[in-house]
C-alpha positions, 0 to 999 in steps of 0.5 A: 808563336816564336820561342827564343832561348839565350845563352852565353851570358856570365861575368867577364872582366872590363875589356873581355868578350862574351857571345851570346846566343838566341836560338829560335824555334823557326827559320829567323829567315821567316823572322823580320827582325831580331834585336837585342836589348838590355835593361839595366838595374833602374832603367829602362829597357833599350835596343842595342842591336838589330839585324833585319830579315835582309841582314842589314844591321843597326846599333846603339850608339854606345856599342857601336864598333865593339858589338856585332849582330850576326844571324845562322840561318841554318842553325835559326840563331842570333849571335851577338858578339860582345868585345871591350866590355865596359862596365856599363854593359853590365845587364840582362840581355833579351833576345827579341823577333818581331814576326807577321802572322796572317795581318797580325804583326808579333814579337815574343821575348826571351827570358833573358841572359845576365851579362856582368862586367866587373873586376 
């Protein structure tokens, strides 16, 4: 079983920068995937970016050209650098692996990290 643990969650005005973290308890390289999500107050729960065990990279439309996934493997961290907050990025973040173990394929789930955008 993968632990997740984020961090760098807060509040920040409209236009700031927050980076979050997402530190694994093994080598991400082992690690398929990681993703960030977020779900908002009322909805659901969306993917906003992934970065795949070959560093390629993928985005929700609406963050695309303002947030960067980006993987540390000698630290087994994820980042995602966050910039141009607008304030409907306003959510709890989770970080996400999906992993195989034996022919089993596994995700485990962070405990999610609050990001508010407001002035």
């Amino acid at each position: 079983q993968v632990q997740l643990m984020e961090s760098g969650g807060g509040l920040v005005q409209p236009g700031g920068s927050l980076r979050l973290s997402c530190a694994a308890s093994r080598s991400i390289f082992s690690i398929n995937t990681m993703g960030w999500y977020r779900q908002a107050p009322g909805k659901e729960r969306e993917l906003v970016a992934a970065i795949g065990s070959g560093s390629s990279t993928d985005y929700a439309d609406s963050v695309k050209g303002r947030f960067t996934i980006s993987g540390d493997n000698a630290k087994n961290t994820v980042y995602l650098q966050m910039n141009s907050l607008k304030f409907e990025d306003t959510a709890v973040y989770y970080c996400n692996a999906v992993y195989i173990v034996g022919l089993d394929r596994r995700s485990s789930w962070g405990q999610g990290t609050q990001v508010t955008v407001s002035s």
